[in-house]
C-alpha positions in Angstrom: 14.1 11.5 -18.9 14.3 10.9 -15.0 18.1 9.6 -14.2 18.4 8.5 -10.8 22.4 7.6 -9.4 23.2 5.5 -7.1 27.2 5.8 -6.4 28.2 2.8 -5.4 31.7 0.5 -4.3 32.6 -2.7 -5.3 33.8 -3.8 -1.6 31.3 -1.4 0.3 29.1 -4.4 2.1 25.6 -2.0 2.1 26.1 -1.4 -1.4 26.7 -5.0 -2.4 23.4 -5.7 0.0 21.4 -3.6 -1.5 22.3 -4.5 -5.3 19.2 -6.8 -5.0 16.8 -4.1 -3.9 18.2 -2.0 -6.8 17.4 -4.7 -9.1 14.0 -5.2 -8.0 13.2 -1.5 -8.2 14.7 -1.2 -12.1 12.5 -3.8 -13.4 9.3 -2.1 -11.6 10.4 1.1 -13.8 11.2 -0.7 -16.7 7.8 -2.0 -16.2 5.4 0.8 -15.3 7.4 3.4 -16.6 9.1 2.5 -19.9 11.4 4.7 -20.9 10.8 7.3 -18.6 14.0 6.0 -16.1 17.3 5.8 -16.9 19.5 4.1 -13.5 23.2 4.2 -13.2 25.4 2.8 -11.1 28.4 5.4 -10.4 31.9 4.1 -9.0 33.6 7.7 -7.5 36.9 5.9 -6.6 39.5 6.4 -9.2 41.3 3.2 -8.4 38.4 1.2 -9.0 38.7 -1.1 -12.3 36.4 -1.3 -15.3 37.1 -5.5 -14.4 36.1 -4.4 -10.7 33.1 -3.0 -12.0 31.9 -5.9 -14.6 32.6 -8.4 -11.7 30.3 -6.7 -9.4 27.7 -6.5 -12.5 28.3 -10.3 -13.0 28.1 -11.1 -9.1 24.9 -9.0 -8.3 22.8 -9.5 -11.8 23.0 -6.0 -12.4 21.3 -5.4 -15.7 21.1 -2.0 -15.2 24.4 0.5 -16.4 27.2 0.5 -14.4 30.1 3.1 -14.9 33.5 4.8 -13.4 32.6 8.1 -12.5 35.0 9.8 -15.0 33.1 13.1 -15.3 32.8 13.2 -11.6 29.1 13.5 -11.0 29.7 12.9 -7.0 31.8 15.9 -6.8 28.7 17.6 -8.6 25.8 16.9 -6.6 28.0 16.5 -3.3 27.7 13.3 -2.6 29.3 11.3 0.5 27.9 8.0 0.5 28.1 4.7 -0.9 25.4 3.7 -1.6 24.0 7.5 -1.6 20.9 7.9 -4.7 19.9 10.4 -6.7 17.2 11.2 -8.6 17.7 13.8 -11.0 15.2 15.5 -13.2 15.1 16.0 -17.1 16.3 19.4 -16.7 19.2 18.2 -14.6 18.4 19.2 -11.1 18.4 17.1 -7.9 15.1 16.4 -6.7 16.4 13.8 -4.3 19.2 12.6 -3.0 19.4 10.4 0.0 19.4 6.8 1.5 17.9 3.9 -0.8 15.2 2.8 2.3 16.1 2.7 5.8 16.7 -0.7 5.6 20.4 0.7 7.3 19.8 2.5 10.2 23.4 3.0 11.0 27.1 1.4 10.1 26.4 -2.1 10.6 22.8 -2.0 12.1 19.9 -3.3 10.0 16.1 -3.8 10.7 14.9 -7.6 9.3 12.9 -5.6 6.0 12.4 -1.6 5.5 9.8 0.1 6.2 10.2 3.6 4.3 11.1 2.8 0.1 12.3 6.4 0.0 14.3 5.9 -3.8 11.2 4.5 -5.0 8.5 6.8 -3.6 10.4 10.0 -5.0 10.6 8.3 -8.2 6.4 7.6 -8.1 5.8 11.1 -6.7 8.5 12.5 -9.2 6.5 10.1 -12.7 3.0 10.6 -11.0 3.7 14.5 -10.5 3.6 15.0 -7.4 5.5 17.2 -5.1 8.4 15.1 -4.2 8.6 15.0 0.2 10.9 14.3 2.0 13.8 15.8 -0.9 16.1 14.3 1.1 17.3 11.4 4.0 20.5 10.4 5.3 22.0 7.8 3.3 24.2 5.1 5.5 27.3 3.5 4.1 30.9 3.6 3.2 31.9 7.3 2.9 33.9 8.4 -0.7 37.3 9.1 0.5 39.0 9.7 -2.9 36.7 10.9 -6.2 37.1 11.9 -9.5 36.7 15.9 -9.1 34.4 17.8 -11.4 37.1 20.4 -11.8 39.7 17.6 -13.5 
């Protein structure tokens, strides 16, 4: 199964912006690709609460699973941004990892609706079997300051 990971923050404003987006783009999978998609919503920040985490499920109408990082899967693939996604193959490897659409062009700068769905098309290119380009963008957001190492 595909896993794509999006690390998230419950205060991070992009991340709470784009919990809609997110939304929208887990019911197309559940959709046209049943069971081929599993989502996740990864909290790095050790402090954050499993209440935190349930309230920002409740707030945004996140159906989709939403967890602490305990293993700490951003140390693993690297990652520096919140929101920062991942798509990750069945085999385990990245395939992407990057911004969710350039909807954020930088810290506080948005365009009125994006114009590049990057998350999404990897995911078609990735279900479809097609050579997954680009493999990577810049994502904008809140950077991870403190993270559950893999090495704990």
């Amino acid at each position: 199964m595909w896993k794509v990971w999006i690390f998230l923050a419950p205060l991070c404003p992009i991340c709470q912006d784009y919990t809609f987006y997110l939304n929208a783009l887990y019911e197309q999978w559940e959709e046209e690709y049943p069971g081929q998609v599993e989502m996740v919503g990864w909290f790095p920040n050790p402090t954050v609460t499993d209440e935190q985490i349930a309230e920002f499920a409740d707030r945004y109408g996140v159906e989709w699973t939403l967890a602490a990082d305990s293993l700490g899967w951003s140390d693993s693939v690297g990652a520096k941004w919140t929101p920062e996604a991942f798509l990750v193959d069945p085999a385990g490897e990245v395939q992407y990892r990057g911004r969710v659409n350039d909807l954020y062009y930088a810290l506080g700068k948005h365009r009125a609706k994006p114009s590049k769905q990057d998350l999404a098309l990897a995911v078609e290119q990735a279900l479809t079997g097609l050579e997954i380009v680009p493999e990577r963008t810049d994502a904008i957001g809140c950077p991870i300051e403190r993270r559950i190492s893999a090495r704990d």
